[in-house]
N, C-alpha and C positions, 0 to 999 in steps of 0.2 A: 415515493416517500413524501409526507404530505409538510404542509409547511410548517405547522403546527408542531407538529412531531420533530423538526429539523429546530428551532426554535427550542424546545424544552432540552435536545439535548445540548443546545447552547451553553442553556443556563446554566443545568448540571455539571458540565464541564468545567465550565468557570465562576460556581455557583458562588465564591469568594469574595469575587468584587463587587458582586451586587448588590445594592442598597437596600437594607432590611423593609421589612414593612413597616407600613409607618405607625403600629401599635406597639411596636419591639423598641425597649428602649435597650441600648445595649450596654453590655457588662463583662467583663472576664468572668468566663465559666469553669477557666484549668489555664493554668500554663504549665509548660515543658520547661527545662533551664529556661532563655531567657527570650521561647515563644508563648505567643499567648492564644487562646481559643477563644473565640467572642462569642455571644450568646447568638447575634446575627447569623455567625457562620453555619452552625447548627441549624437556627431557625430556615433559613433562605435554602438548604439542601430538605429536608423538611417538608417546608412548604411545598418542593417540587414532587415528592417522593409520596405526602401525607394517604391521597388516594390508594395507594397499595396498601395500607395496614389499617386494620380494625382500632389497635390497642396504641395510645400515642406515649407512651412512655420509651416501649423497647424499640422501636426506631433513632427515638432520640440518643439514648444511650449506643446503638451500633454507630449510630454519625459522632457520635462523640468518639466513641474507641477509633473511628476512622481518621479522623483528626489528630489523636492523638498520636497514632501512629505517625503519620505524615511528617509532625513535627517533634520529634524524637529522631526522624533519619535528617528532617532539614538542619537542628541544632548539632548531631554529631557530623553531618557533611560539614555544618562551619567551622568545627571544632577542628578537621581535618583537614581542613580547606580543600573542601572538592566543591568544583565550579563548572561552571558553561560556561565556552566562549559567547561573545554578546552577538557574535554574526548567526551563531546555531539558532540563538532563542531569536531572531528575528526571523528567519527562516523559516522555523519551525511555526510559529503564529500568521507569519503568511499564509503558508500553504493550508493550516487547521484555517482561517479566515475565508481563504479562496473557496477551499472544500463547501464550508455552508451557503457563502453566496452562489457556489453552481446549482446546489439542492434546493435552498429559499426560493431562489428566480432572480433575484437582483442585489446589487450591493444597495436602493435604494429601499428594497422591504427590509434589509435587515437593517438600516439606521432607523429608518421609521419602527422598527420594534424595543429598539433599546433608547431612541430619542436622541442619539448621538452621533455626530459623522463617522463614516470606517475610520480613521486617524485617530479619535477619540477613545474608539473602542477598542483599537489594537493599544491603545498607550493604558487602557485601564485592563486589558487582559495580559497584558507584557510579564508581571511581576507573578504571574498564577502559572502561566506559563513556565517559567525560569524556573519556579519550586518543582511545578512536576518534574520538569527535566531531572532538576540535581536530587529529588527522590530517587529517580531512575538509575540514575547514577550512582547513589549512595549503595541499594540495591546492589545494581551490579557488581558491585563492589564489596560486599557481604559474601557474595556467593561463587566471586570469579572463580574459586580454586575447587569448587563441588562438581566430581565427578562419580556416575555409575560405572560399577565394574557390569562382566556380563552377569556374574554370581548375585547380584545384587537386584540386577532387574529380574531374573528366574524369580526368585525369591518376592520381591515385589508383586510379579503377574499370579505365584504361587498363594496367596495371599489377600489377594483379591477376591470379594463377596460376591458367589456365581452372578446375582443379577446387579453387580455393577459393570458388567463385561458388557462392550461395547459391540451389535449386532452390524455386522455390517453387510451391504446388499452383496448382488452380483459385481465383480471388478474385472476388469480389463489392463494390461499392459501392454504397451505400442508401442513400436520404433518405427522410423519412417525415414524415406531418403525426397528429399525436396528438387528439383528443378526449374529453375526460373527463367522464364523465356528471356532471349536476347533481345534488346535492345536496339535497334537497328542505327547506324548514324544519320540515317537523315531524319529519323524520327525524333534523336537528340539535337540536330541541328535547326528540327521545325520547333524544338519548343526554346530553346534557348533563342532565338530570332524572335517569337513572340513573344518573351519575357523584354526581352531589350528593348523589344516596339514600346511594351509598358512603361518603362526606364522612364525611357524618351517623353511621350505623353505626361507622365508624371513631372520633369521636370521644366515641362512645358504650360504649367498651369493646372493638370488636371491631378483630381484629388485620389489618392491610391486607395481610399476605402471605395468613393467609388468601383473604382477597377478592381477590386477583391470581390465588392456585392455582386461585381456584372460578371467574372470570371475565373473566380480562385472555385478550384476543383476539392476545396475542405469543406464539407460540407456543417460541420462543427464552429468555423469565426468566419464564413462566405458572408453567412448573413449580417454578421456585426462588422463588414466591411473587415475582414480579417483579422480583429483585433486578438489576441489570446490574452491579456491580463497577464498580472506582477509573475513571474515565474523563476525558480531557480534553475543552472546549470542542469539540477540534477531531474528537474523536469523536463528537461529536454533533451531530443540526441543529438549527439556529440555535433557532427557536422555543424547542425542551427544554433549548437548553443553558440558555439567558438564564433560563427558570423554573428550574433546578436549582441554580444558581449564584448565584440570589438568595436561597434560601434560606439562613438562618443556624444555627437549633438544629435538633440530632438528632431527629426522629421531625414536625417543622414538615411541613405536607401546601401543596404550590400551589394557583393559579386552572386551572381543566380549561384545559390547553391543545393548540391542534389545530395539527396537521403535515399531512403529506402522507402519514403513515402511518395518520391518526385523532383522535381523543381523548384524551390522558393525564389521569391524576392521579397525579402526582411527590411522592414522601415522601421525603425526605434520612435519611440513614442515619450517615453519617460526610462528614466535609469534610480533606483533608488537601493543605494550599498548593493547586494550582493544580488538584486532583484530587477529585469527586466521588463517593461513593456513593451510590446514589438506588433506589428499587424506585418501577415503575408499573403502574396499572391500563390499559391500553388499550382501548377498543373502537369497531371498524373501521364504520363507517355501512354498513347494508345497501343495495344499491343495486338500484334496480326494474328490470324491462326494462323498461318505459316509457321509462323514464333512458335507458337503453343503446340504444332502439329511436330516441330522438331525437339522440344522438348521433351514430350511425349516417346518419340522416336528414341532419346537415349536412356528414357526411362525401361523402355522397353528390352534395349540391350542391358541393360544393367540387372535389372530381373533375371533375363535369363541365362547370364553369365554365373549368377551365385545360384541359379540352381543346378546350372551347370558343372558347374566347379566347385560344389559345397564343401568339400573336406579343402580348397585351398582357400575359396573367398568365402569370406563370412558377410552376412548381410552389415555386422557392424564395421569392419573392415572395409565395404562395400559405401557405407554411410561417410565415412572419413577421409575420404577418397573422393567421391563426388558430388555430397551434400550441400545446397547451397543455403539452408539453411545454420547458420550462423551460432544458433543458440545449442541447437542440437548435434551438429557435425562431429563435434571431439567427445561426445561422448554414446559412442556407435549409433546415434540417431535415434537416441530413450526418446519417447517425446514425455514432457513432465505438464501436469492438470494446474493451467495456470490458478485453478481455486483454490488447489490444499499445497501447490507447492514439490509434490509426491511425484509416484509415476502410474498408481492407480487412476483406472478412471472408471464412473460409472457410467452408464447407455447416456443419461441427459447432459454428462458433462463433453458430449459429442457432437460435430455437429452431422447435420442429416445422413450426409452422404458415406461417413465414417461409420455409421451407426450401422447402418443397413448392408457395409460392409464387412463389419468384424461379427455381427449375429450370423453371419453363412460360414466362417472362416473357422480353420480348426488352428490350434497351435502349432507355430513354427511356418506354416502358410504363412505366402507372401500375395499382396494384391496387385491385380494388375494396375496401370497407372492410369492415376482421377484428376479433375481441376477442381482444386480450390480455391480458397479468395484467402490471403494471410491478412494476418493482427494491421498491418498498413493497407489493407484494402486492396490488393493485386493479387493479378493473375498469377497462379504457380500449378505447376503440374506433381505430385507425389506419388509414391507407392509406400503402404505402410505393411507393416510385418507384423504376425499378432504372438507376441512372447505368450503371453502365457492367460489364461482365464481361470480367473479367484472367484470360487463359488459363493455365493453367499455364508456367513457365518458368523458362530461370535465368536469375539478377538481371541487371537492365540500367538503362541513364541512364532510359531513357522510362520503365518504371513503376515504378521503383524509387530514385530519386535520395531521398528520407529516409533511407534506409537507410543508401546507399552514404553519404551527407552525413556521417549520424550516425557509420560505421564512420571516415572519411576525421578526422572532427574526433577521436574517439578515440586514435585511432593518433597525429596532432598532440600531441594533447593528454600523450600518454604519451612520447612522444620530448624533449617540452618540458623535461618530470620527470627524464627519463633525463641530461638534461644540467643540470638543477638539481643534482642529486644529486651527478653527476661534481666538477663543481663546488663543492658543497660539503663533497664530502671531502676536496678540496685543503686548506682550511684551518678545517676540526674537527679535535680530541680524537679518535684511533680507537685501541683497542688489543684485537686481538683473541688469544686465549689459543692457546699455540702447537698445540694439537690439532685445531686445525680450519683452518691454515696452508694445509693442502693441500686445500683446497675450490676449486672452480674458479666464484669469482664470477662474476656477471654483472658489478656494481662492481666497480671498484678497492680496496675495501675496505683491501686490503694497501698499498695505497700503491707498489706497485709501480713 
């Protein structure tokens, strides 16, 4: 994603706060009760959007209606008083902040694009932020209580125009039982010894970014002497957060603590509310084939016990029981496609070795046991089971009712809104300025 591109969705996103062009002199265009729409706001999304449309009138007029939506739910959330805590919307602009400095390349191309330091820039995006939120909220709030029955999505998917039906490729569904080599103690005893050597060095004058660039096993803050930047709780797991977050003073180092990534040792940097700076040294325990040869070994008996004993052990049964994987264990060992969230998967959303095994595999075969490398980078041994193979096709009730559910409750869901709205333009404050009279709303806007 190029910079350019990461920049314009800057703008867009908080196209609000930014300073009109300098040929734009600005004026109330519409206000809502008692929000207002400036001719800026319009112009400055506009400006960004100008290139996609031929005709500059019906743009203007959709960024208007967009507007005016927005401030129709911001006026009734006040009227209702629905709010954000101030820790969320600080949060929540960190981390949208964080996101484009990893995309841009630096926190210093993105002040040099807006001419202002990051602190500047979060204090002028703060209040665009806060309104998304409590739009979001007002929202959810419109719609908490809209639910489909199943009569209602039939009838939905019944209803649908053949070529809006959604084609979907060949699908796969997995389950799998995990195995993770042991650990050995003196292999924990060799790295916890070599963290402590660090300790020591460190509070002996030498500088811990250093010793992060010469030895932390992250290959993502190695180079930046282990820094990772402002982060919340919820950015992190649990073990690191609880050590980083208990930290008080600037350059204070923790007790080595171990994840599922490794070893840390966490040194605080900065603390700002709810927000962490921290740099760590990592290192990953080397793992023997021995390890992975016994792994393997109970993989092997577990295999052949459910197909030993398939009417008593079930491969899910099987998963719950000896899974060491964490995410999937309690629920018989689905494995779910971290892209769509689901339990479908396609051939790419696979990786190689999974690939080349489920294309030989028939339903309800189980594989023998493979090495793979999990989402932390380690060694693990599995064997996965192939439930079932979804042919290619367009969408239908039988293997596709999430879909149709989730499209069916959408569409609810926005009808709901359509008639909040109506609704409550009947009796809001609306005046919108007479040059844009002849827009052909979706609302009523005009009172018509």
């Amino acid at each position: 994603m190029n910079t350019k591109f990461i920049l314009l969705l800057v703008v867009s996103l908080f196209s609000t706060v930014l300073k009109a062009q300098d040929n734009v002199i600005d004026e109330v265009i519409a206000v809502v009760g008692d929000k207002a729409v400036l001719k800026s706001d319009i112009e400055n999304q506009y400006y960004q959007y100008r290139s996609q449309y031929v005709n500059e009138a019906q743009p203007k007029c959709l960024i208007l209606e967009n507007l005016l939506f927005q401030k129709i739910l911001l006026h009734q959330a006040e009227i209702d008083s629905i709010e954000v805590p101030e820790t969320e919307v600080e949060a929540n602009l960190a981390r949208r902040i964080d996101y484009f400095i990893k995309q841009v390349g630096s926190q210093e191309k993105l002040e040099e694009y807006f001419g202002k330091t990051i602190l500047e820039i979060k204090s002028d995006f703060k209040s665009d932020m806060r309104d998304q939120m409590i739009i979001e909220k007002m929202r959810n709030e419109i719609t908490k209580n809209v639910r489909v029955t199943p009569e209602e999505i039939k009838d939905y998917f019944t209803h649908l125009p053949a070529d809006s039906l959604t084609l979907y490729p060949k699908q796969y569904v997995l389950e799998h039982i995990v195995k993770q080599p042991v650990i050995s103690d003196e292999e924990r005893w060799r790295i916890r010894k070599k963290l402590n050597e660090f300790r020591d060095r460190i509070k002996n004058g030498e500088k811990f970014s250093t010793l992060a660039v010469l030895y932390s096993e992250d290959p993502g803050t190695a180079a930046k002497g282990g820094e990772l930047g402002y982060m919340g709780r919820a950015d992190l797991v649990p073990e690191f957060a609880k050590a980083a977050f208990s930290m008080k003073t600037p350059g204070e180092m923790s007790n080595i603590i171990e994840t599922d990534f490794g070893f840390h040792l966490i040194q605080l940097i900065d603390r700002r509310g709810d927000r962490v700076n921290v740099r760590h040294i990592l290192l990953v325990p080397k793992v023997k084939t021995k390890d992975l040869m016994d792994a393997k070994a109970k993989l092997d008996s577990i295999r052949q016990a459910i197909i030993s004993f398939k009417d008593s052990l079930t491969f899910e049964k099987a998963a719950e029981m000896n899974s060491d994987d964490k995410e999937t264990k309690n629920n018989g060992g689905l494995m779910l496609n971290p892209k769509t969230g689901k339990s479908n998967f396609e051939l790419q959303d696979m990786d190689k070795t999974i690939q080349d095994l489920v294309t030989k595999m028939k339903p309800g075969e189980i594989s023998v046991p493979f090495l793979s490398i999990n989402r932390a980078g380690k060694k693990e041994m599995q064997i996965i089971r192939l439930v079932k193979v979804i042919p290619m096709h367009k969408m239908n009730l039988k293997d596709d009712y999430q879909d149709i559910q989730n499209r069916a409750l959408a569409e609810k869901k926005q009808k709901k809104i359509n008639e909040w709205i109506q609704e409550k333009i009947k009796e809001t404050y609306i005046h919108i300025d007479d040059s844009y009279k002849r827009c052909d709303f979706q609302y009523n806007w005009l009172k018509k």
